[in-house]
N, C-alpha and C positions, 0 to 999 in steps of 0.2 A: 128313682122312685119318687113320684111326688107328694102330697099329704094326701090329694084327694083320692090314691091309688090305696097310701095305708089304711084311710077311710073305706072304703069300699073293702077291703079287709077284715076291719074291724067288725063290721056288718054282717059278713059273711060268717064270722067266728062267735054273731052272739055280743060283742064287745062294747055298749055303748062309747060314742068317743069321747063324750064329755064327761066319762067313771074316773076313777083314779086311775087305772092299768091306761086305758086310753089316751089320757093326758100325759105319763110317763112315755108312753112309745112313740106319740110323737115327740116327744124331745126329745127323744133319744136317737129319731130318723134327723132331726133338727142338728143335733151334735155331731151326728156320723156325717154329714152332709161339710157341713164345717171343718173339721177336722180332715176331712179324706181331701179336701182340697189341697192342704196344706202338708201332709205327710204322710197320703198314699195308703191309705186303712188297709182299701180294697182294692183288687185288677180292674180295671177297666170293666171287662165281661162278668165281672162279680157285681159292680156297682149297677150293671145293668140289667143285672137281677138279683136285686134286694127284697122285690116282692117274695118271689119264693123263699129265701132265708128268712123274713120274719114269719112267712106261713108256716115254716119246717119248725118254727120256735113254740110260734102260737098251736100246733097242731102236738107239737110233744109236751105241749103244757098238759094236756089234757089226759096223758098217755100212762102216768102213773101214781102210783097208789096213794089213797085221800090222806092218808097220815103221812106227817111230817118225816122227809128224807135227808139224807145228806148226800149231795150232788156235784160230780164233779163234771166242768166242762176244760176238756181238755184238746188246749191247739185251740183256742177262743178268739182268737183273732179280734174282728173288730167287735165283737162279745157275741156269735150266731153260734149254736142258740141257746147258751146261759142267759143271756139279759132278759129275750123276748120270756124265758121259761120262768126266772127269777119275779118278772112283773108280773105274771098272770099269778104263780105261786109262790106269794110270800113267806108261805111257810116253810118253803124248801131253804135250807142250809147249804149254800151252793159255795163252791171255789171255781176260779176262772184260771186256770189256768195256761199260760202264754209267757214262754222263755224272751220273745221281740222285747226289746224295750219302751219302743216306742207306743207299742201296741196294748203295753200290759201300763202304762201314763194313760192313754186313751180311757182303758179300761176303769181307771180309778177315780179320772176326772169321772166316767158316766154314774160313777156310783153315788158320787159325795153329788154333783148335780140333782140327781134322781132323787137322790136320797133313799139310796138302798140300805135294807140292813138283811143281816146277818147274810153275807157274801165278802168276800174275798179274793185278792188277786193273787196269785204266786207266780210270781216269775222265773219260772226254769221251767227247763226240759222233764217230763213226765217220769223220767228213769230215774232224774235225780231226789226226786219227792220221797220221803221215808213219812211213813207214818211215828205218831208221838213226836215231830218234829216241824217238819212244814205242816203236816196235816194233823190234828188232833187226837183220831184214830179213824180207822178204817171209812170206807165213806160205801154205801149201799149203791149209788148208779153211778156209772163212767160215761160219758157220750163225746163223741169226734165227729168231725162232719168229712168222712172221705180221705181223711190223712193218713189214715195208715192202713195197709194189708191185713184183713182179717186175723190171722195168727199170727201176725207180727205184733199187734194191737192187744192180744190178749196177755203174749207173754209180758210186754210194755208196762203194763197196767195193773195186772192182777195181784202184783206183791200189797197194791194201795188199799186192795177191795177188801170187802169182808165175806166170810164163807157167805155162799148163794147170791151173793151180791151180783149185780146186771152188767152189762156192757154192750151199749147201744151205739151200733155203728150206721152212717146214713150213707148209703153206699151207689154206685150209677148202675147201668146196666151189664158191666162183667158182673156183679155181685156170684151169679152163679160160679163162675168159676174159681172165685176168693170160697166159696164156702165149700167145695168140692175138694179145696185140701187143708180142709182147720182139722179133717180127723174126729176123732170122738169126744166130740164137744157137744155140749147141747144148747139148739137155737131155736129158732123161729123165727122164719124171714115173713117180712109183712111189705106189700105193695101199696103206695099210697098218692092216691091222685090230687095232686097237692091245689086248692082250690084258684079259682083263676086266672089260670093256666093250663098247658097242654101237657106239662112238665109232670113226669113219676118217679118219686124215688123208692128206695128198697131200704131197709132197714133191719136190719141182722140185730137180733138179741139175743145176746150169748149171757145163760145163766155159768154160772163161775160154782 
């Protein structure tokens, strides 16, 4: 992805690029660029679409409620889409978490660079996170990008949430048959034509 691709982006979403959000995400395409050279952030076919991952970011910015959350992004990888979500909404109280080690360094430099605040990295695995302990208490939204099997994902996760709390999973085209055996859960799957590109993802919100 190159700046002038993120540029045309930022346009698309509304986003002056010379605002604050604007100037952090490119440094942040500027760092991942950097970094992924040298210890492999992303696959190959990921790096070759970073457009859609910062669109998937930029587009779930907008997606929930105007008062301040606590958010967790879990399986964060090279930070899609905690970072892009955390720049647009500052007010979100977000955790990044990514058991990698190298990945959850990555993460840390992009915070102290960026100069982010209130966000956090945790490095471990999602099972091992206990609330009052890694996480302060219970956190309102969960999001993964594809990592896990819908009811795998829920039972994962759910010990972290708080009653009614969200679980947003960004999912490909089996999506239907992932939600065909989560059982008596309640969702809403949402289709989303992720902006220039041909590219649609599905998005399963499991209220908890």
């Amino acid at each position: 992805m190159s700046v002038e691709e993120l540029e045309r982006l930022l346009d698309e979403f509304g986003i002056p690029t010379g605002s604050d959000p604007g100037l952090k995400l490119r440094t942040f395409l500027a760092l991942l660029r950097k970094w992924n050279a040298q210890i492999n952030l992303t696959a190959s076919t990921e790096w070759d679409a970073l457009g859609p991952l910062f669109a998937e970011g930029l587009w779930a910015s907008g997606f929930y409620p105007a008062q301040s959350i606590r958010h967790l992004d879990i399986g964060s990888g090279a930070g899609f889409p905690g970072i892009p979500i955390k720049i647009i909404r500052p007010d979100i109280q977000m955790y990044l978490i990514e058991p990698s080690g190298k990945k959850a360094a990555f993460l840390r430099h992009i915070v102290r660079q960026i100069q982010l605040e209130q966000i956090a990295v945790i490095e471990k695995r999602i099972e091992e996170i206990k609330v009052n302990k890694e996480l302060p208490c219970a956190v309102d939204i969960g999001v993964t990008r594809a990592l896990f099997d819908i009811g795998k994902f829920i039972k994962k996760a759910s010990h972290i949430m708080r009653p009614g709390g969200i679980l947003i999973l960004n999912k490909g085209p089996k999506v239907h048959e992932e939600v065909a055996r989560i059982g008596d859960v309640s969702y809403t799957l949402l289709t989303v034509d992720l902006p220039l590109s041909d590219i649609k993802r599905y998005i399963v919100r499991v209220t908890l």
